[in-house]
TORRO-444955 format. One record per residue: x, y, z of N, C-alpha, C in turn. Coordinates in steps of 0.001 Angstrom, whole numbers, padded with zeros to 6 digits, always signed. Example, Ala and Ser with C-alpha at 12.3 -4.5 7.8 and 13.67 -1.06 7.14 Angstrom:
% TORRO-444955
+013190-005690+007800+012300-004500+007800+013200-003300+007800+012850-002250+007080+013670-001060+007140+012900+000030+007870
//
This chain:
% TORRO-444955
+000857-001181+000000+000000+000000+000000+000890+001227+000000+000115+001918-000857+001114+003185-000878+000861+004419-000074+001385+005321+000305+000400+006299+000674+001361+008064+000849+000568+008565+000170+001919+010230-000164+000912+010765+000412+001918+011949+000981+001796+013001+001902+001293+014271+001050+000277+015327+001594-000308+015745+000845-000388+017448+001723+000261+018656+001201+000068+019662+002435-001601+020117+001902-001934+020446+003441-003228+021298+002624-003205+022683+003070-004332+023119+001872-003639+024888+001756-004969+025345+001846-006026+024347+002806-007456+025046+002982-007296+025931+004154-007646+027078+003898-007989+028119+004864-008661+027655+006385-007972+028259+006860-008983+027897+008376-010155+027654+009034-010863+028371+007987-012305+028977+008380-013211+027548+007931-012692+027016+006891-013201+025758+005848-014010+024808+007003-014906+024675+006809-015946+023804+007450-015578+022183+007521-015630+022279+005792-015229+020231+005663-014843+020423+004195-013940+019475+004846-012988+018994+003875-012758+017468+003034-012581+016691+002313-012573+015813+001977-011768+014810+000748-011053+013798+001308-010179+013498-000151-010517+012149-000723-009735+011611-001972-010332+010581-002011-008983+010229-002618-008839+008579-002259-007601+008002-002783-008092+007012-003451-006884+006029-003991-007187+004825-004363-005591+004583-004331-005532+003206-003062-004277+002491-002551-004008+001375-003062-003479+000433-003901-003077-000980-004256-002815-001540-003317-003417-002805-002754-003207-003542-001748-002498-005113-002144-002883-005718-003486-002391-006747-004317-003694-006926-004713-003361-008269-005169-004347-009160-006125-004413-010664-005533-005543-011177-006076-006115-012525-005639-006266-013049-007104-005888-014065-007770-005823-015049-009036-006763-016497-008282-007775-016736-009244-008657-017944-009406-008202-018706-010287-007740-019558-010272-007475-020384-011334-009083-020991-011824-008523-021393-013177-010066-022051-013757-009570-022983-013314-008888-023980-013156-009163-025273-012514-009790-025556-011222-009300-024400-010691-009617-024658-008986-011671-024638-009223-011898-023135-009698-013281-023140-010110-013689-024524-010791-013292-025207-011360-013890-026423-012571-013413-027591-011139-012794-027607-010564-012943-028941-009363-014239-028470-008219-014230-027143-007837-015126-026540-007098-016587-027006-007623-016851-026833-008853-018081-027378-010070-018372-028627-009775-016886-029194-009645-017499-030976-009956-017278-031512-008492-016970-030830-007338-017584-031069-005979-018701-031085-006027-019216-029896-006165-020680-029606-006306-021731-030670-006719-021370-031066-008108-022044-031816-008616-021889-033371-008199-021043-033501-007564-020783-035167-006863-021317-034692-005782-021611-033922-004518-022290-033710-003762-023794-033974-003674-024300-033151-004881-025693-033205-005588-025730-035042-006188-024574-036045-006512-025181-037098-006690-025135-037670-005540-024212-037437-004941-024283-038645-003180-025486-037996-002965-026223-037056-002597-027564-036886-002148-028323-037819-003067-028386-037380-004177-029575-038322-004884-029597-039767-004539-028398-040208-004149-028109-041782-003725-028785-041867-002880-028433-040993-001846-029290-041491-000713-030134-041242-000540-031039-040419-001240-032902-040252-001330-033375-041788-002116-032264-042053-003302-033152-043380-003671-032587-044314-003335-031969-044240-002386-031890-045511-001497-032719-045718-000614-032853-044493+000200-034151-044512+000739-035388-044936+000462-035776-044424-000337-037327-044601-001549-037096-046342-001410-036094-046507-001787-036104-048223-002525-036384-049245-001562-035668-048876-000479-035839-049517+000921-037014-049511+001376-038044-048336+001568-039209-047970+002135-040154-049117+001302-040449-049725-000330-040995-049777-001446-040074-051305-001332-039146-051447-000778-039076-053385-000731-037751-053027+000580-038467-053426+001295-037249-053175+002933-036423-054307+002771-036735-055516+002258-035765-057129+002610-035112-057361+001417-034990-056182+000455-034379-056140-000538-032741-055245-000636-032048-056329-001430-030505-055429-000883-030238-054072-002257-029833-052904-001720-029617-052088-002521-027983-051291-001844-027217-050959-002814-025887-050337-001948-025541-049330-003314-025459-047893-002787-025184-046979-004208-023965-046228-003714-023723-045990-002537-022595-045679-001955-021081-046096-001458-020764-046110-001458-019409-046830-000256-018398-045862-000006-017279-046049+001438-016365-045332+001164-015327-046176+000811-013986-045346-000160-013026-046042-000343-012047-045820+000521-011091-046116+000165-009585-046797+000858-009267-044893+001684-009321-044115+001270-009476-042756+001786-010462-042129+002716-011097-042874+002784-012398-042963+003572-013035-041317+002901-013703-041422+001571-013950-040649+000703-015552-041691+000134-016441-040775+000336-017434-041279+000083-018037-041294-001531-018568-042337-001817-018036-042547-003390-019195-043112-004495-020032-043132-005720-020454-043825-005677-020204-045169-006067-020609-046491-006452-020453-047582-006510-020066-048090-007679-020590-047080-008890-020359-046686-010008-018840-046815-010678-018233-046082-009508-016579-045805-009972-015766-046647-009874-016486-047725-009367-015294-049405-009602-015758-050345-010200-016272-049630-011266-016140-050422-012234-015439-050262-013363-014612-050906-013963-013728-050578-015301-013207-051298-015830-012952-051614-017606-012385-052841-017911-011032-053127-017355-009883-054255-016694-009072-054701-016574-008737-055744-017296-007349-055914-016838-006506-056727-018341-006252-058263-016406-006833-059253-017294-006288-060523-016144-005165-060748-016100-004255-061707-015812-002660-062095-015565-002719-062959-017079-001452-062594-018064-001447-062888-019282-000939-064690-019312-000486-065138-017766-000815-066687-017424-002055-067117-018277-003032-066302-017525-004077-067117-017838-004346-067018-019325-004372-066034-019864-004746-065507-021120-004039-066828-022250-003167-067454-021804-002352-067959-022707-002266-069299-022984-003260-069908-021868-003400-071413-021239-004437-071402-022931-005624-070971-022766-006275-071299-023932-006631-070552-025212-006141-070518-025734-005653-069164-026821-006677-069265-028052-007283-070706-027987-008624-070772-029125-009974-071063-028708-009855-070572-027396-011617-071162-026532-011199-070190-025540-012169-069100-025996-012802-068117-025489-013634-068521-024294-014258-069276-024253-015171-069919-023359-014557-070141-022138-013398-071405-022183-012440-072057-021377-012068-070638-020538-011263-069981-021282-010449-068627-020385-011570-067922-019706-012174-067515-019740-013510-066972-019025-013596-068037-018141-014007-069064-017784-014043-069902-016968-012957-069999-016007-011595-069925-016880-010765-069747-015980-010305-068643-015156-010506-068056-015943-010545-066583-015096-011507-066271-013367-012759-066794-014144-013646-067094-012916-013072-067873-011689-012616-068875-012481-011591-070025-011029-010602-069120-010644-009693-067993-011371-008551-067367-010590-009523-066499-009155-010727-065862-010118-011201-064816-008528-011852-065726-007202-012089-066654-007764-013094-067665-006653-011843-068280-005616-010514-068199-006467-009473-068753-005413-008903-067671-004766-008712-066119-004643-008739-065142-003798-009515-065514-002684-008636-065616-001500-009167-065642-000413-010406-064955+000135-011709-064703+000983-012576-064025+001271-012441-063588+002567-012356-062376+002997-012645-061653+004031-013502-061964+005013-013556-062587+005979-015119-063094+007319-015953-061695+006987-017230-062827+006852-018727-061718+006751-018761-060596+007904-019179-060001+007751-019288-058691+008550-020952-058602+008454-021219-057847+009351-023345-057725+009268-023748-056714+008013-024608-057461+007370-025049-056309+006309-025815-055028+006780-025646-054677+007482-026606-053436+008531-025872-052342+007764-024557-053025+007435-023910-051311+007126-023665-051535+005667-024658-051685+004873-024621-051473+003608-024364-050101+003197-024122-049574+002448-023393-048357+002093-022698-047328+002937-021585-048142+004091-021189-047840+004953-019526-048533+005232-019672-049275+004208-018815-050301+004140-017548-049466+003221-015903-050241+003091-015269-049851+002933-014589-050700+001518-014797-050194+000866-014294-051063-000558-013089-050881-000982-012208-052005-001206-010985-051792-002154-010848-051654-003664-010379-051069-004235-010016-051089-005628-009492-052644-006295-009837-053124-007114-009190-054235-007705-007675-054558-007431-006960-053413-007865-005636-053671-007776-005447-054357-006327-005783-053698-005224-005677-053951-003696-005793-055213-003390-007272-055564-004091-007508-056932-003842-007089-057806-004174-006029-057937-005343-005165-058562-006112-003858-058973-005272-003410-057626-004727-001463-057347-004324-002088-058327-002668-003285-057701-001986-003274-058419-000617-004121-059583-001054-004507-059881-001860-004603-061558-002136-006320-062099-001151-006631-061053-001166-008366-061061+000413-009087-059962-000605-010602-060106-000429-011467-059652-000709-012678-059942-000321-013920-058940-000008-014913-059248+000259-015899-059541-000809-017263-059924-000470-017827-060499-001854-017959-059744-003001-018205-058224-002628-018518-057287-003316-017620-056887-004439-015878-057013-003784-014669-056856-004566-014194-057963-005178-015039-059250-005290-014845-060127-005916-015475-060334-007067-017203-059527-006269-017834-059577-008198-017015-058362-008877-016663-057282-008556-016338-055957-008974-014945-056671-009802-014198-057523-009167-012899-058076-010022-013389-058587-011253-013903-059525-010828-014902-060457-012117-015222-059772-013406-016085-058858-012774-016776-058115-013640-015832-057460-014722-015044-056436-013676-014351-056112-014536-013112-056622-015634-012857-057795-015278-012061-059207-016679-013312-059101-017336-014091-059329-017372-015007-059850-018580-015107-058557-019335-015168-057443-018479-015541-056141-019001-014446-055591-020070-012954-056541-019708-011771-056252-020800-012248-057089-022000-012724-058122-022089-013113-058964-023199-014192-058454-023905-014727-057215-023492-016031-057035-024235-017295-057527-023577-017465-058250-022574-018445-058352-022177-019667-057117-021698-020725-057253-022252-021997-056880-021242-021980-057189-019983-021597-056830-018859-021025-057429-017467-021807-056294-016449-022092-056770-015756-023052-055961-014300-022852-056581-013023-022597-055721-011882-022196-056295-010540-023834-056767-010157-024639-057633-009637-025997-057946-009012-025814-058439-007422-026537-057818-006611-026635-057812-005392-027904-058774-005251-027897-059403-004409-028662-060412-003850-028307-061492-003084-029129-062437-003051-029376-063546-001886-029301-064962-002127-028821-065214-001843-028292-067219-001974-028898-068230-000783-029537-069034-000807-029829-070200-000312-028737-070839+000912-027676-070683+000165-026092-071101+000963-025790-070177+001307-025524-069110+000835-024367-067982+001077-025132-066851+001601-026284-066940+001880-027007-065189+002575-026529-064422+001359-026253-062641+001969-026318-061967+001427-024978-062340+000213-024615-062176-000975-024195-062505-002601-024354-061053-003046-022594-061492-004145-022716-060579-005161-022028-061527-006085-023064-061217-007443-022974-062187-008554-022505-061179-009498-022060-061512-011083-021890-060785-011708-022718-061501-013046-023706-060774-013482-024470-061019-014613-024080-060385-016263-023791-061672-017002-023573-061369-018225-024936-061222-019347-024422-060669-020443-025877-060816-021081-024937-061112-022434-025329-062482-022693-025297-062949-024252-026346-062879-025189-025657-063259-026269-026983-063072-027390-028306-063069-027418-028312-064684-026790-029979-064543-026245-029681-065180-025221-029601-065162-024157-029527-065323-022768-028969-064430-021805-029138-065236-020299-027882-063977-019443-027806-065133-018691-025840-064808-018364-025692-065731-017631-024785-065179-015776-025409-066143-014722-025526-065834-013874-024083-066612-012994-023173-065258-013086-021465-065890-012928-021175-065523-010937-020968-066937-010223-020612-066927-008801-019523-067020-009018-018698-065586-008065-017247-065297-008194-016692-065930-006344-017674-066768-005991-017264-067602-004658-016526-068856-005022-017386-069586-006415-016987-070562-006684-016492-070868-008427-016516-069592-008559-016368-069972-010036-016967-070474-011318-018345-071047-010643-019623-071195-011302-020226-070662-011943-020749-070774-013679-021671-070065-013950-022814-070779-014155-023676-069891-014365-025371-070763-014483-026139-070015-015394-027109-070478-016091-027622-069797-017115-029307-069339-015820-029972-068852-016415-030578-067859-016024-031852-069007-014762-032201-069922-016155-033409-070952-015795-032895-072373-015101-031163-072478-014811-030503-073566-014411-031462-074066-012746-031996-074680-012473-032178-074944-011044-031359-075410-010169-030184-075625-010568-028700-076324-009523-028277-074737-009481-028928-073348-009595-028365-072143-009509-028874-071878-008055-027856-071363-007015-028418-071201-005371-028673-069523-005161-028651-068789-006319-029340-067633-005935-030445-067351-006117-030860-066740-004812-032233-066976-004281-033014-065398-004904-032402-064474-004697-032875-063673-005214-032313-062259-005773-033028-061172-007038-032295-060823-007198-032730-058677-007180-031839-058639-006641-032036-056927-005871-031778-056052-006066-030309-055934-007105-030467-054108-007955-029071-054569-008871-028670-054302-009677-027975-053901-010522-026891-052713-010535-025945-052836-010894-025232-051259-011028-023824-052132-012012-023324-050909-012798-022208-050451-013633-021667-049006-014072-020574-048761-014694-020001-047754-014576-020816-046710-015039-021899-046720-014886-022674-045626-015817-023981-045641-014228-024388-046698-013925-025496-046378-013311-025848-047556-012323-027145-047323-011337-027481-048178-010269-028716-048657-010692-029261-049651-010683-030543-050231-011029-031292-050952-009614-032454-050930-009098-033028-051556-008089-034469-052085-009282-034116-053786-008341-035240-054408-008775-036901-053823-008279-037544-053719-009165-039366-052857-008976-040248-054306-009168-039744-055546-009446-040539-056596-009744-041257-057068-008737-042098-057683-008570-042771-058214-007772-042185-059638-007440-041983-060133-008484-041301-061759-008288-039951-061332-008241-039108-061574-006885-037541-061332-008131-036327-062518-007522-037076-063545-007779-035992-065273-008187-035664-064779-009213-034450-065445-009714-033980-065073-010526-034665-066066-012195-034980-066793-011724-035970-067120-013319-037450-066113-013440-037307-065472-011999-038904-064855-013129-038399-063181-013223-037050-063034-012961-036781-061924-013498-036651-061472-014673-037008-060259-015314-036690-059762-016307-035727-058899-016449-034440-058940-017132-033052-058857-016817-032848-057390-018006-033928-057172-018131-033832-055835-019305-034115-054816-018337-032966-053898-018431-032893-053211-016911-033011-051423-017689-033336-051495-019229-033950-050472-019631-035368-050339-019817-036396-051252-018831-037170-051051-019011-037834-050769-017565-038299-049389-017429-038224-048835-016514-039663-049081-015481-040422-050218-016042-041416-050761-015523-040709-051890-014390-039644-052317-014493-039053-053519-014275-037978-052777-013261-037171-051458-013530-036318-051620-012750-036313-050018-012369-035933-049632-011593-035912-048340-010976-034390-047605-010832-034060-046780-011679-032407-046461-011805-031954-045187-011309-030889-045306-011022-030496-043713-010011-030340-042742-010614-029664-042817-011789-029352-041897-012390-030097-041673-014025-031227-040358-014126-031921-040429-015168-031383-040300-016457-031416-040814-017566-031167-041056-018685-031020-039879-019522-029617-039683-019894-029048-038625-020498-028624-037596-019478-028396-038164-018385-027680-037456-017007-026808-036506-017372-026865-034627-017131-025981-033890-017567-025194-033799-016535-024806-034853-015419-023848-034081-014461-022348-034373-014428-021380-034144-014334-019601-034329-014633-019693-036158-013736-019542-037047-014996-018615-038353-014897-017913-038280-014152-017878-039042-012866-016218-039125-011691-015686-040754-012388-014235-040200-012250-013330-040568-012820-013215-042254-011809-013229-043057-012088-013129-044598-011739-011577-044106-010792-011778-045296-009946-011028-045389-008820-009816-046708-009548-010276-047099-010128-009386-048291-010613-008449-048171-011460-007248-048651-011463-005887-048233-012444-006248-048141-013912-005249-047848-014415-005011-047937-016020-004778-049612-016581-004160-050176-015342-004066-051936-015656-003744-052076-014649-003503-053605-014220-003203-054470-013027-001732-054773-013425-001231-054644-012668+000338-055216-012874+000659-056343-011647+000782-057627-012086+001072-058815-011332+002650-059102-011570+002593-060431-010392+004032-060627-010151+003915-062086-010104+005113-062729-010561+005371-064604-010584+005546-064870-009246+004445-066069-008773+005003-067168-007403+006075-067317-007838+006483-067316-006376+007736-068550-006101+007716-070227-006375+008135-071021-007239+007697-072054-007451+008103-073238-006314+009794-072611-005945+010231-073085-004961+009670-073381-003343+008849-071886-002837+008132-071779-002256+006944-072714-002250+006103-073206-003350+005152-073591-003247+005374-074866-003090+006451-075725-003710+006754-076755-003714+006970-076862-002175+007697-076154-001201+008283-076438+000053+007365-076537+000609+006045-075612+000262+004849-075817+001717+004025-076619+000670+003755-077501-000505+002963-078605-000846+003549-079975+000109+004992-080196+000050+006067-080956+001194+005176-080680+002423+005121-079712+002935+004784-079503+004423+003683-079949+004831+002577-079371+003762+001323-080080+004005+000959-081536+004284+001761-081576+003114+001500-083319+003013+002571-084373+004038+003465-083889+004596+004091-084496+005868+002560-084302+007021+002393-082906+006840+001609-082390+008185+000230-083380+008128-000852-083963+006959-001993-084408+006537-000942-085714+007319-000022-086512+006940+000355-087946+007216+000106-087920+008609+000890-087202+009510+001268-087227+010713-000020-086816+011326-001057-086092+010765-002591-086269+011900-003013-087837+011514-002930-087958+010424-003786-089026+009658-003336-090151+011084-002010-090566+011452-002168-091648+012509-002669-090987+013674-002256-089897+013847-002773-089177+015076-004105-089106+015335-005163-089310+014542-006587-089666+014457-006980-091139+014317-005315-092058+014151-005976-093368+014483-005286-094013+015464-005293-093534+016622-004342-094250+017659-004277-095459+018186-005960-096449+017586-005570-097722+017789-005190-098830+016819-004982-097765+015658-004684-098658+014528-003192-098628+013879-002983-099280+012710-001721-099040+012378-002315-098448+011201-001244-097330+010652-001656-096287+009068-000613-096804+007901-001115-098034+006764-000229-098127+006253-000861-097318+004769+000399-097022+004274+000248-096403+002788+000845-097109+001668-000348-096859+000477-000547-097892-000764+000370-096526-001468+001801-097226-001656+002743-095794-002862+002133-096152-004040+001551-097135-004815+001525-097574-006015+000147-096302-005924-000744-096526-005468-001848-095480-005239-001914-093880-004906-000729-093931-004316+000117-092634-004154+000401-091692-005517+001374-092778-006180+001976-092248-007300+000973-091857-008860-000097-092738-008485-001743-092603-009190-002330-091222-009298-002217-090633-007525-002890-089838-007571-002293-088868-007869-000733-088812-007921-000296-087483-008095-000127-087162-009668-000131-088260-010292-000118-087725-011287-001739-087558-012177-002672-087465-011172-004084-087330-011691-004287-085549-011293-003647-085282-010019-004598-083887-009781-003868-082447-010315-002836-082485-011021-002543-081580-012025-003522-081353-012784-004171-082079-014066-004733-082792-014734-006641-082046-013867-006669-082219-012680-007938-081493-012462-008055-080398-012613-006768-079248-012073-006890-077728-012056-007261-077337-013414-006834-077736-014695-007395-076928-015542-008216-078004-015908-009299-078432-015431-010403-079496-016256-010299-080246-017307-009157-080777-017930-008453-081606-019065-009345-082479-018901-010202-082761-019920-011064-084488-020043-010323-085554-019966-009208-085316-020368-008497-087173-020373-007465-086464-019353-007923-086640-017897-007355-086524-016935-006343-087205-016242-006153-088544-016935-005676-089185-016544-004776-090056-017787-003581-090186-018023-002909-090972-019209-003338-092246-019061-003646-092875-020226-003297-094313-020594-002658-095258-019421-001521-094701-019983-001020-095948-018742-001220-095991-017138-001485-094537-017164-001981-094341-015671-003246-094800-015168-004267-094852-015913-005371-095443-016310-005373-097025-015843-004709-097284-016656-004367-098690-016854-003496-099312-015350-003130-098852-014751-002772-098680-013618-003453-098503-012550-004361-097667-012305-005560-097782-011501-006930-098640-012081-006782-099304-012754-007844-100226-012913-007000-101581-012747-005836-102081-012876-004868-102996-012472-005277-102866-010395-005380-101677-010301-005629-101233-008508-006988-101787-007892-007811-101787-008946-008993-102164-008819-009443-103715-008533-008340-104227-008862-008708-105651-009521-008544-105766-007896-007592-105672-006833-007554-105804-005863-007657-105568-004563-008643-103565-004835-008699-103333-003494-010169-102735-003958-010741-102579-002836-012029-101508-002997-011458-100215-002431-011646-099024-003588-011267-098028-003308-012460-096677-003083-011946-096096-001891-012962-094926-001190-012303-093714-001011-012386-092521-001618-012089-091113-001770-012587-090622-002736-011816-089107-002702-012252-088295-003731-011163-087146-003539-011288-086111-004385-010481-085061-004003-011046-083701-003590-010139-083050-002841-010882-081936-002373-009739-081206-002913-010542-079315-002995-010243-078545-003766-010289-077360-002763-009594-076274-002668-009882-074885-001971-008674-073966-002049-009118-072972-001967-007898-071924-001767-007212-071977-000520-005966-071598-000589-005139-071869+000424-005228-070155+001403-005493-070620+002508-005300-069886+003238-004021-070118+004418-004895-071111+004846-003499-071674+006361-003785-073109+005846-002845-074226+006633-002716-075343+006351-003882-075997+007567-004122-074983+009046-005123-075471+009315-006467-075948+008576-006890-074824+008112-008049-075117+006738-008072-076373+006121-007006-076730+006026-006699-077886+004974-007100-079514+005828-006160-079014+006990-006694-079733+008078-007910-080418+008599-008893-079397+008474-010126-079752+008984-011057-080092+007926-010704-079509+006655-011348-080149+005630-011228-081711+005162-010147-082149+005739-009757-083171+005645-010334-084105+006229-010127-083864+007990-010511-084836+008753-012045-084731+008322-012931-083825+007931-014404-083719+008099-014439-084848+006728-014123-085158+006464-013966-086380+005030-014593-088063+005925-013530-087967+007119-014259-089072+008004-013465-090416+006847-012503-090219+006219-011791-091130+005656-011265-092354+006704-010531-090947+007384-009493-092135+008417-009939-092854+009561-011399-093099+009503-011990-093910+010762-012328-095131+010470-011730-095239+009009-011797-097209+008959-011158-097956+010119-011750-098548+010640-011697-099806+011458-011320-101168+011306-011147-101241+009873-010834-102688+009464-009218-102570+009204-008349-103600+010175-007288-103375+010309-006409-103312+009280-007015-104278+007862-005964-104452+007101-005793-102884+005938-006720-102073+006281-006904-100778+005353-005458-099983+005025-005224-100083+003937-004728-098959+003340-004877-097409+003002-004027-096635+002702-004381-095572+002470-003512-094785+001512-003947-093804+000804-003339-093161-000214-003462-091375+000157-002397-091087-000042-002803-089589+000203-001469-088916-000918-002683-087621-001235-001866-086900-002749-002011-085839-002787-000927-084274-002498-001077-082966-002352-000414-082250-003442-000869-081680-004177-000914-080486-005736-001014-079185-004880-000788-078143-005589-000651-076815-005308-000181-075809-006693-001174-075667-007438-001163-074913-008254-001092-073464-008371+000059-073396-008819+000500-071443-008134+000009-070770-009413-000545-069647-008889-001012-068330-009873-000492-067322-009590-000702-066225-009915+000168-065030-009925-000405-064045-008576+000651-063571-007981+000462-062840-006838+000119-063898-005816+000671-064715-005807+000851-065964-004971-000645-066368-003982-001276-066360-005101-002948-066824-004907-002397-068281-005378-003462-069105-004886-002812-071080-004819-003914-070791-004562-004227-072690-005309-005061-073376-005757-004811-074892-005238-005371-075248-004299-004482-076611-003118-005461-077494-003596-005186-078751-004240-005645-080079-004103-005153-081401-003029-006218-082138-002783-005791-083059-001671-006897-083987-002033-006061-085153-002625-006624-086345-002592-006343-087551-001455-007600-087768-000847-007591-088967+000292-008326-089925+000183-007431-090890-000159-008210-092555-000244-008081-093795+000557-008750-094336+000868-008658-095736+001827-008611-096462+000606-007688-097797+000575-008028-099188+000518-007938-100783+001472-008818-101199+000819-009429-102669+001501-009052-103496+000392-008538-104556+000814-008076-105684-000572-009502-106492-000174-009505-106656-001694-010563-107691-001998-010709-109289-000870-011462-109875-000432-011221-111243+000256-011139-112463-000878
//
């Protein structure tokens, strides 16, 4: 501020007097960006409200119906549900296993998210309260909840071109579910990212029980049906008799930018590693196996051994001739002389306890008949970001009399 000295040469007598300046104090600069983020606060403000008026509405108009348009993310930044969704590129492993069946890789893909470990249920009370990870996250820490499992899903298929939608609802087995629904030519098919399962719409071996709103990178859909099993749904979610959507059609308000990377960048298991704890397991499975029979003796059939190990490679990627010729020929040579009882079990590896109890709940090792044999066979199929895929085959034999 400036300010000059000024004599005055008004006479004495002068009643009033008066001056007028003008001082520079600086300047204040707005950037247009700052204004254009200020805009699109605004307008993401104005949609989290709308979320939660029609979440409201939707709830009031079917209360036992699941609807979620909100969440916060990893910032604890409130968000809508919308923004995690985006196409991703899967681990080029998989991409490469089947390079002329489109079908197969989709399937497999499904088996990579179903073997990501799952997060313990938490109460659905806090539906849009809950804290969601980005894909990538759920990938590098190898855990996800159901929600970030369809959201993974979804988004692989969504790199292939798929028509792909996250669906909220209810399972028979599993309570509250999130499925991810495809829409083919003339069908839609109904993809469980728990187990890797898909089901076509009218399948009855399908355990979702019901089905409750829709959403993708564009918008939220709540079921308005009266019936909504999933065979008497009507899966045309532009028809606004059928489904009730958050955001009205031809929406002028600023697109928020997806929370999810530009791509996933994965990393190779250790093969060494996996091999050392497939060893461990399978010492650790022997050594309960007598420890659960303390009045018996535990002998093991190697010829049956060596059967099985070279069968459960051969399961992880579903190969029809699972088994070679001569290996074949080898377990039916097995046959001629024992009666044989197992099967194999399958799960993601978490701890080796898991493995443990899945085991004993088999109820294999409580044969009683002294002369019993037994076979036991541990696989461990490594994927990328050191997600495993644990097989365990357990068999009794009894020789023929």
């Amino acid at each position: 501020m400036m300010i000059e000295k000024h004599e005055d040469h008004c006479l004495e007598s002068c009643s009033n007097h008066s001056y007028m300046k003008k001082n520079w104090l600086g300047s204040i600069m707005f950037p247009f960006s700052a204004l254009l983020q200020q805009s699109e606060f605004s307008d993401q403000m104005d949609v989290l409200h709308r979320a939660e008026i029609f979440k409201k509405n939707c709830k009031t108009a079917f209360p036992n119906r699941r609807i979620i348009t909100t969440v916060f993310n990893d910032e604890g930044i409130q968000i809508l549900v919308t923004r995690y969704i985006k196409a991703l590129n899967p681990p080029q492993q998989l991409l490469d296993i089947f390079l002329h069946d489109s079908n197969a890789t989709l399937d497999l893909i499904a088996r990579f998210v179903s073997l990501i470990p799952f997060m313990p249920d938490t109460s659905d009370e806090n539906d849009g309260l809950d804290i969601w990870m980005t894909s990538e996250r759920c990938i590098n820490l190898a855990i996800g909840n159901r929600e970030e499992h369809a959201i993974l899903l979804c988004n692989f298929f969504l790199y292939f071109g798929k028509e792909a939608l996250v669906l909220l609802g209810t399972s028979v087995l599993e309570g509250h579910v999130a499925y991810v629904l495809t829409q083919e030519i003339d069908e839609y098919l109904l993809w469980n990212p728990s187990t890797g399962q898909c089901h076509k719409q009218l399948d009855p071996f399908c355990t979702l029980q019901s089905v409750d709103c829709l959403f993708n990178d564009k918008n939220v859909w709540f079921n308005i049906q009266h019936n909504n099993t999933p065979m008497a749904v009507h899966f045309d979610y532009s028809k606004e008799i059928f489904w009730r959507q958050l955001l009205p059609k031809n929406f002028q308000g600023t697109k928020a930018q997806s929370v999810q990377p530009e791509e996933l960048i994965y990393s190779d298991t250790n093969k060494n590693m996996v091999e050392d704890l497939r060893n461990r397991i399978e010492r650790t499975l022997k050594c309960k196996m007598m420890e659960w029979r303390p009045k018996y003796p535990t002998r093991w059939n190697r010829q049956c051994i060596s059967i099985l190990r070279q069968i459960l490679p051969k399961l992880e990627l579903g190969t029809g001739s699972f088994v070679a010729s001569e290996k074949e020929s080898e377990f039916e040579r097995l046959l001629q002389f024992y009666w044989v009882t197992g099967f194999p079990i399958q799960m993601p590896y978490t701890d080796t306890q898991s493995i443990i109890d899945a085991v004993y709940q088999t109820g294999i090792h409580s044969s009683e008949f002294p002369q019993t044999e037994f076979a036991l066979a541990v696989y461990i199929h490594p994927y990328p970001n050191n997600i495993l895929s644990v097989w365990v085959y357990l068999a009794s034999l009894a020789r023929h009399q």
